[in-house]
N, C-alpha and C positions, 0 to 999 in steps of 0.2 A: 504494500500500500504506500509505504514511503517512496518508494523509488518509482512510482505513480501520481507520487504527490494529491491521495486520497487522504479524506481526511475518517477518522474512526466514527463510524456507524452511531447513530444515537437511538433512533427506532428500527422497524421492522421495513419502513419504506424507505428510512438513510439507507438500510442493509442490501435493500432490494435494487436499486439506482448505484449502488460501489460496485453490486457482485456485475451490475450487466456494464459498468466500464472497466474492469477487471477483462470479464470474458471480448469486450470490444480488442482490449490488447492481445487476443488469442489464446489468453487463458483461461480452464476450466475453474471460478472460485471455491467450490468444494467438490471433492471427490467422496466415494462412501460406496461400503460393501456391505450386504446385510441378507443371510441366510433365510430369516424371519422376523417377522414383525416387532419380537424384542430385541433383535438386533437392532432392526433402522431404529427403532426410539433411543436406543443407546450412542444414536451416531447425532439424531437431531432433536433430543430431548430438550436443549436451550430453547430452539424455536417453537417444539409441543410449549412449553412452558408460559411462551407470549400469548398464549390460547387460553391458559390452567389448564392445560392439561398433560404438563410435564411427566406426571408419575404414572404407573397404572390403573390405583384406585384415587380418586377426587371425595373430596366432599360435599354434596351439592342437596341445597334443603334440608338440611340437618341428615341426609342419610349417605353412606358408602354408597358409590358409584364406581363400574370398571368405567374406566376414562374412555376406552375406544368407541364405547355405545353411546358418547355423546357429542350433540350434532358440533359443540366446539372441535371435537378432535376432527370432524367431517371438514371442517373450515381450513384445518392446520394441514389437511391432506391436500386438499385441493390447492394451494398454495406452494406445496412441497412437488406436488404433480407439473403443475407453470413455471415453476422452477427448472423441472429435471425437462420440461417439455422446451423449454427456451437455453439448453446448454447451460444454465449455470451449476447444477450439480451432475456429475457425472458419476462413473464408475473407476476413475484412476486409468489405468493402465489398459481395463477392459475394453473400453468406448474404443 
């Protein structure tokens, strides 16, 4: 980022406008491998998190919820989808 003369992310859309002039210089801004679904959340648990829904169980209405059955994690997906659908995250070395 330094040597881009970017400056460090503040939200979700700073992050979002760095990674696509990152990837304009021809680079991939995040790579990430993930066998299963506890894997990817381990690779982009920070970003589940801008959601709440970092962890596996939430608390939501005073009851225990798995995080993936709710429609925020739906949000976090679709966004994570636009991402990997627009080159900015890739698979490393796979791609």
């Amino acid at each position: 980022m330094e040597k881009l003369n970017l400056q460090e992310p503040k939200t979700m859309d700073d992050l979002y406008d760095t990674m696509k002039k990152i990837k304009a210089e021809g680079i991939i801004p995040f790579t990430a491998a993930a066998s299963n679904p506890g894997g990817f959340m381990g690779q982009f648990q920070v970003f589940a998190s801008t959601y709440d829904v970092g962890a596996t169980t939430i608390v939501k209405d005073g009851k225990l919820e798995f995080a993936w059955l709710q429609p925020e994690y739906k949000q976090f997906l679709i966004t994570m989808k636009k991402w990997h659908d627009e080159g900015l995250i890739g698979r490393g070395v796979c791609d």
